[in-house]
FINU-54045 format. One line per 10 residues: number of its first residue (from 1); their letters; for each residue x, y, z of N, C-alpha, C. Coordinates in steps of 0.2 Angstrom, whole numbers, always signed. Each point is the difference from the previous one (the first is absolute). Layout:
<pts>
NUM = a = X,Y,Z,X,Y,Z,X,Y,Z  ...
</pts>
This chain:
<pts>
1 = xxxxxxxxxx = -180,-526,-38,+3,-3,+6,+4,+5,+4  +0,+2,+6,+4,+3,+4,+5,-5,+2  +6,+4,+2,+4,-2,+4,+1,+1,+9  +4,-4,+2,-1,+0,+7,+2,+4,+3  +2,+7,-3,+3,+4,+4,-1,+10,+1  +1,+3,+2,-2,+6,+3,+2,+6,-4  -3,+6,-2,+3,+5,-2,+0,+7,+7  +4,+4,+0,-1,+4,+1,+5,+6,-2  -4,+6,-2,+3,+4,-5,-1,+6,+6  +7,+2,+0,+2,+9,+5,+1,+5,-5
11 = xxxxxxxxxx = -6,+6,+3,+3,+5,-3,+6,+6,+6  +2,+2,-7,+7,+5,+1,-1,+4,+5  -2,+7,-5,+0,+7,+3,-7,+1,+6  +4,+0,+6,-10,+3,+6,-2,-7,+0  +6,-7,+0,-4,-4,+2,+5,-5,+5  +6,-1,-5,+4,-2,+5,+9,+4,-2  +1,+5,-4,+4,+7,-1,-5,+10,+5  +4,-1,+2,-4,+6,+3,+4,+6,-4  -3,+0,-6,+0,+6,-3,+0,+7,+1  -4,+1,+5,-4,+6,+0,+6,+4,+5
21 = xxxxxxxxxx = +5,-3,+3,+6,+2,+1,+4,+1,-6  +1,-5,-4,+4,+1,-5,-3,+7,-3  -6,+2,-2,+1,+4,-3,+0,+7,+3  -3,-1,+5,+3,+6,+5,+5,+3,-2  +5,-3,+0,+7,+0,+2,+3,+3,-7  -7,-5,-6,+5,+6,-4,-2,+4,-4  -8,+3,+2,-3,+8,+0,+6,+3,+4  +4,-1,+6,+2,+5,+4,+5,+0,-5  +5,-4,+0,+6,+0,-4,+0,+8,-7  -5,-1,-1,-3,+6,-8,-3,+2,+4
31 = xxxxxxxxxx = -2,+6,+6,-3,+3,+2,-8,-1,+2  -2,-5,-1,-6,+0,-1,-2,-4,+5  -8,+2,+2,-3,-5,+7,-5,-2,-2  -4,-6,+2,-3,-3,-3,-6,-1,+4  +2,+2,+3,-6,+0,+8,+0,-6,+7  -4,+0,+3,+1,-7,+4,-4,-4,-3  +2,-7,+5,-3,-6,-4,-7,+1,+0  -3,+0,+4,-7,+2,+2,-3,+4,-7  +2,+6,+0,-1,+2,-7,-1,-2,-5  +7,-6,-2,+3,-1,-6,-5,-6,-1
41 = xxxxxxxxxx = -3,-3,+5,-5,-5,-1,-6,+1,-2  -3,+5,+1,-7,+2,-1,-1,+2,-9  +7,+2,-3,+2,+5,-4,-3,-3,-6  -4,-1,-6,+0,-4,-6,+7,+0,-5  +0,-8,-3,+5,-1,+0,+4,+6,-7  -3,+4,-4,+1,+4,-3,+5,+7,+3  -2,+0,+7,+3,+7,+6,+3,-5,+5  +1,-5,-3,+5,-4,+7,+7,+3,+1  +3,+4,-6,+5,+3,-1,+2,+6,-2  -3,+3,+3,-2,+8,-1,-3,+2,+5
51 = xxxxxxxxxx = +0,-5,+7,+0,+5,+8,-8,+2,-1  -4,+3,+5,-5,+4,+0,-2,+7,-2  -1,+5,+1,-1,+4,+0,+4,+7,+3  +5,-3,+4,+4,+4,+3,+6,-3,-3  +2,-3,-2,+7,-3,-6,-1,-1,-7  -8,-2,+0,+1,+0,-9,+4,+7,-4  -1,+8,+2,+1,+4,-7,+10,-3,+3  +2,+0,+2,+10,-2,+2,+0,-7,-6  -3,-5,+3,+2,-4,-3,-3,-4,-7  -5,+5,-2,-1,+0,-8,+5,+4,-3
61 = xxxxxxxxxx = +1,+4,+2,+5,+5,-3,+8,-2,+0  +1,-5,+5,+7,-5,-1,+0,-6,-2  -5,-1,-3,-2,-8,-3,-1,+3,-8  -3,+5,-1,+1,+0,-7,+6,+2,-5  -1,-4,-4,+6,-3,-6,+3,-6,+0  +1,-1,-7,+2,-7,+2,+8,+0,+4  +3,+0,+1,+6,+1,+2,+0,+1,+8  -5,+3,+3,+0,+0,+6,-4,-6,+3  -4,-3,-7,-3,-5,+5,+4,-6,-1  +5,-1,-3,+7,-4,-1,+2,-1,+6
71 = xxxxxxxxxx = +2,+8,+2,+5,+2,+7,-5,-4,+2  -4,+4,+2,-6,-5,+6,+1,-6,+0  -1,-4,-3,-1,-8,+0,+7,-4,+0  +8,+6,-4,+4,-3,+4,+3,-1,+5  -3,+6,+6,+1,+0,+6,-3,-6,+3  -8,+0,-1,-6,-6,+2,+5,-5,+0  +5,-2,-4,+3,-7,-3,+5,-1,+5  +1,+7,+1,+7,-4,+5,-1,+2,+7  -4,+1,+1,-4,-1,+8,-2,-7,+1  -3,-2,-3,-5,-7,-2,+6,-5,+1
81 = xxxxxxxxxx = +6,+3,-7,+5,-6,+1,+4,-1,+9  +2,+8,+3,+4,+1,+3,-2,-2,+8  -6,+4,+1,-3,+2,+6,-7,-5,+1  -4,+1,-7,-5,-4,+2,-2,-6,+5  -6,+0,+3,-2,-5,+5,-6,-3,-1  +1,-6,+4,-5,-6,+0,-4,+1,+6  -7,+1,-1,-4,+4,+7,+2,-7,+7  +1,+0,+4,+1,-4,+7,-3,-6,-2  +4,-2,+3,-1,-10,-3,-4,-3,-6  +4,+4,-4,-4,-3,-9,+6,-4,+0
91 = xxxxxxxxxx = +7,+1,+2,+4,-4,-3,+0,-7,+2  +1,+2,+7,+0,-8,+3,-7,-4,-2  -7,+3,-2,-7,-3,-4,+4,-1,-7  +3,+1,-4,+1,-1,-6,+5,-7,+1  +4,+1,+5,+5,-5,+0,-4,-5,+3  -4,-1,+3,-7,-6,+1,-1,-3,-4  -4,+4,-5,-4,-2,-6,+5,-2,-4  +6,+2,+0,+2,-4,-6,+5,-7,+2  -2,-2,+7,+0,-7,+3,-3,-5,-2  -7,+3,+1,-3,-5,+0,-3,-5,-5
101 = xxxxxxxxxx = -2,-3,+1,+0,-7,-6,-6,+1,-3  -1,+0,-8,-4,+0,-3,-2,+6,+0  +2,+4,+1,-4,+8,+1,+7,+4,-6  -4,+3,-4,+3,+5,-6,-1,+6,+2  +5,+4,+0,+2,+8,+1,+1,+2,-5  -3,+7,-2,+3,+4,-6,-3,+8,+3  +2,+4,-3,+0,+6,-2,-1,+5,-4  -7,+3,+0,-3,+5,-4,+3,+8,+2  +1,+4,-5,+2,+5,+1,-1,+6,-6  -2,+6,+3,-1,+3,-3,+7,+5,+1
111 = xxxxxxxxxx = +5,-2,+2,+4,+6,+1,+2,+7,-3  +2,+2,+1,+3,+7,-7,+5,-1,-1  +5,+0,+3,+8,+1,+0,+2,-1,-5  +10,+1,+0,+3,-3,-8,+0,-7,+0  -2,-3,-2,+1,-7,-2,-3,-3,+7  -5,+0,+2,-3,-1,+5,+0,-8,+3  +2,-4,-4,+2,-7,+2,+6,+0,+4  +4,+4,-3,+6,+0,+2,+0,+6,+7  -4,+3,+0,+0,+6,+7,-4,-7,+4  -6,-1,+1,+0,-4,+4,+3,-9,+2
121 = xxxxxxxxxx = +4,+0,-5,+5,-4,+1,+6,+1,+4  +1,+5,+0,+4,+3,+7,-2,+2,+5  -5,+4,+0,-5,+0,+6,-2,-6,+4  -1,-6,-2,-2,-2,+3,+7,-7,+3  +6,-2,-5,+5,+0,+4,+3,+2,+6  +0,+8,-1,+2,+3,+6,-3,-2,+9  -6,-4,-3,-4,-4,+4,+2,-8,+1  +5,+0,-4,+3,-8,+1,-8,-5,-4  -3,+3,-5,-3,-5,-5,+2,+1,-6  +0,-5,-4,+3,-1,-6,-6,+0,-6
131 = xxxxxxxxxx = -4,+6,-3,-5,-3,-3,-1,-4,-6  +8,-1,-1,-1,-7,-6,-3,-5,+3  -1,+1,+7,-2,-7,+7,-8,-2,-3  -3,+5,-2,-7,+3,-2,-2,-5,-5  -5,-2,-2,-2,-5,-2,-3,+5,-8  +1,+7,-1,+0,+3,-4,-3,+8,+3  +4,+7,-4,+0,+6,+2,-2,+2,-8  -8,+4,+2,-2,+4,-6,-2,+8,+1  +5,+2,-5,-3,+7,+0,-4,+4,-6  -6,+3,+2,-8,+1,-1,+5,+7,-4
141 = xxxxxxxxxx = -2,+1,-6,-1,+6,+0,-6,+5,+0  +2,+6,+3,-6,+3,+4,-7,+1,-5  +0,-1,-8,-3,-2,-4,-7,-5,-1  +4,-4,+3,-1,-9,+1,-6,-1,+7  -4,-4,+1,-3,-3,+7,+4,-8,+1  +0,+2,+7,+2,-6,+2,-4,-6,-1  -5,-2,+0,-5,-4,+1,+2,-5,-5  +0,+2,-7,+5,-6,-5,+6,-1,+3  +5,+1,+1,+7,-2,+3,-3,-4,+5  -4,+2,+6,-2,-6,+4,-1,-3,+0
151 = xxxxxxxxxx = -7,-3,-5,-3,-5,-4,+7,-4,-2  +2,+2,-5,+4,-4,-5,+4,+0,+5  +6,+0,+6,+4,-2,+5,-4,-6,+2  -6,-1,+3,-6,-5,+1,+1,-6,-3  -2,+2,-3,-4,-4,-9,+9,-5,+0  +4,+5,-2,+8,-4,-1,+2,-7,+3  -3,+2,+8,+4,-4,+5,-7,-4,+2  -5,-2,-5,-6,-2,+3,-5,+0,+6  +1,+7,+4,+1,+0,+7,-9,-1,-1  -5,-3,+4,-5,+1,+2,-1,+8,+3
161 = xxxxxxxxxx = -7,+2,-3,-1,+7,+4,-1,+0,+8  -4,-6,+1,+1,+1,+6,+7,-1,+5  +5,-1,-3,+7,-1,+3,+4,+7,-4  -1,+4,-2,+3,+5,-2,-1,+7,+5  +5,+5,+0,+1,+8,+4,+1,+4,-3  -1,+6,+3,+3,+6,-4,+0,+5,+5  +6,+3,+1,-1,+4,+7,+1,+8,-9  -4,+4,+6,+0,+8,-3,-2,+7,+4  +0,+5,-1,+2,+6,+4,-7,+5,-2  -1,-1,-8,-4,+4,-3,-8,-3,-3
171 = xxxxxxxxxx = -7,+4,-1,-6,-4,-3,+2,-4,-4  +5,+4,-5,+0,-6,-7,+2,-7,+3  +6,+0,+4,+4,-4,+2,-7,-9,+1  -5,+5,+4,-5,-5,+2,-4,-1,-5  +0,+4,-6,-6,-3,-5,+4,-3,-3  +8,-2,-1,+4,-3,-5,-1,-7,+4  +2,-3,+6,-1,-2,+2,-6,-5,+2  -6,+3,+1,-8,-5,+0,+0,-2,-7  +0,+5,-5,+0,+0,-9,+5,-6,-2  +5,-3,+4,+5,-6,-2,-2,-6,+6
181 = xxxxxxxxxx = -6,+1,+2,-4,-6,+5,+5,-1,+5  +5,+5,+1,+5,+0,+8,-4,+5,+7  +2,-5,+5,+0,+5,+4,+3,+4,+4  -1,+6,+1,+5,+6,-1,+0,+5,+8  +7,-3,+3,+2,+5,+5,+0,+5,-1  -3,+5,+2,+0,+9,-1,+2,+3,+5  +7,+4,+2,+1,+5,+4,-2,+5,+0  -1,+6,+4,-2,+5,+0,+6,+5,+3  +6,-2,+0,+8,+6,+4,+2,+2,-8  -2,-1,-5,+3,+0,-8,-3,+6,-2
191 = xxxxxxxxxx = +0,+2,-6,-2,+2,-5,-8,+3,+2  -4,-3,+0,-8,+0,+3,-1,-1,+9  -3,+4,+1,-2,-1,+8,-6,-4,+2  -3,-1,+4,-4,-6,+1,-5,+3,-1  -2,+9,+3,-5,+2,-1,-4,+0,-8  +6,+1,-5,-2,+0,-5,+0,-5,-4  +2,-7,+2,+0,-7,-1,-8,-2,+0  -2,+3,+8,-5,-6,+1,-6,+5,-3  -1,+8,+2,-5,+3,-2,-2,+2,-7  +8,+3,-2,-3,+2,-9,+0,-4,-6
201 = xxxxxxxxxx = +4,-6,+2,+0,-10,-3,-3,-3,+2  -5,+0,+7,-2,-7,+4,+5,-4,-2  +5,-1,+3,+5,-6,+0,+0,-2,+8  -4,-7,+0,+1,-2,+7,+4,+0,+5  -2,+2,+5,+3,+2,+6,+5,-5,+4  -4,-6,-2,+3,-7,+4,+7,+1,-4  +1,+2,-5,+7,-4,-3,+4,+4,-2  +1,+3,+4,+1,+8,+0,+7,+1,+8  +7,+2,-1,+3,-4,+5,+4,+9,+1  -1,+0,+3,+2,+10,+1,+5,+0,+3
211 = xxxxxxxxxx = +6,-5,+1,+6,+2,+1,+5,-8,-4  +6,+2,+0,+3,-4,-3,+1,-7,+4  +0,+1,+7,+0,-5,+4,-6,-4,-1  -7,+0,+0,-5,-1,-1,-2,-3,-6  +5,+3,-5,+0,-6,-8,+3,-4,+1  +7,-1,+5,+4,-4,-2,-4,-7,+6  -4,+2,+5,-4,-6,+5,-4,+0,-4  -5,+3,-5,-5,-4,-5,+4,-4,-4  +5,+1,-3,+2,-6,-7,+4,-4,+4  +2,+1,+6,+5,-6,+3,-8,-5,+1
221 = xxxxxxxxx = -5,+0,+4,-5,-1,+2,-3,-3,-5  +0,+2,-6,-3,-5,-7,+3,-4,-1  +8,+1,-1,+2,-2,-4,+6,-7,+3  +0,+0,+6,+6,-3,+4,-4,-7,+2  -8,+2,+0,-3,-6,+2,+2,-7,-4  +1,-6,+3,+0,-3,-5,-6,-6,-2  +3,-1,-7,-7,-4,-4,-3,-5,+1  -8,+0,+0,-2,-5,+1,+1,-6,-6  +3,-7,-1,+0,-3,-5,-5,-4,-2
</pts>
């Protein structure tokens, strides 16, 4: 027996966190360039951090050992905590969704950082949202697929599949998502670019929202509608 009420699950990084700033910021800090976005989206996710061809041999050679990839990720942390950003009207779309009646919010994340509940816990304050406000926040380890985490979020709150969401940035994003019988907002300004969304994934074009503004009028446009009883 379902419940009468809605799921929708946000992701972090390249979806509604504009990362790819963050990390810029702290290849430069350690000398290092990571390329532009444009690049850095084409890139598989193995060389997403190791620049192209024209920055991989700099910043393989400043990334290896363990101790420099510590530095690395505690600089990430305190960019993330400090300076990090919420892409253009994600905040005020977050402050919506967690208005409205019968609709559950949570948050899936792969983050890296130190204690990364806690970096995006101030990250997204700094935005005047509280994500204890979040109806629950999980973070994946990069080991792990989301797909169970969504399910089992689902399954928890008895959401019917057909009333459940899952916004994401990357392929898996979207087979984690179909795989948990949600349907799944997909950007293309994240992590992955639309060229390589729609032709090396076939990941539908319709549901496909190329700027952050254009997600946030898709999900307000689902989700704001109200219910027929």
């Amino acid at each position: 027996m379902y419940s009468r009420e809605r799921l929708i699950i946000l992701d972090a990084d390249g979806t509604t966190i504009d990362a790819f700033t963050a990390i810029d910021k702290t290849f430069a800090h350690h000398g290092m360039d990571i390329g532009d976005l444009t690049r850095f989206q084409k890139r598989h996710r193995l060389f997403k951090y190791l620049g192209g061809l024209k920055e991989f041999p700099v910043n393989l050679k400043k990334q290896l050992g363990k101790q420099k990839r510590s530095q690395l990720i505690a600089t990430l942390t305190e960019v993330y905590r400090e300076e990090g950003q919420l892409y253009p009207g994600i905040a005020e779309l977050i402050r919506t969704l967690l208005a409205l009646p019968g609709l559950r919010v949570g948050l899936v994340t792969r983050n890296i950082t130190i204690e990364p509940e806690e970096t995006l816990g101030r990250l997204f304050l700094r935005h005047d949202i509280n994500v204890g406000d979040l109806d629950f926040l999980i973070h994946v380890p990069l080991v792990q697929e989301k797909g169970a985490h969504f399910r089992e979020a689902r399954e928890r709150f008895t959401i019917n599949p057909a009333c459940a969401y899952a916004c994401g940035d990357e392929h898996k994003d979207y087979i984690a998502a179909v795989g948990a019988g949600m349907h799944p907002f997909m950007v293309s300004y994240g992590f992955e670019n639309h060229e390589r969304l729609t032709q090396k994934f076939g990941i539908p074009e319709a549901i496909i929202s190329r700027t952050p503004e254009a997600l946030c009028e898709r999900v307000r446009n689902a989700l704001e509608r109200v219910r027929l009883e």
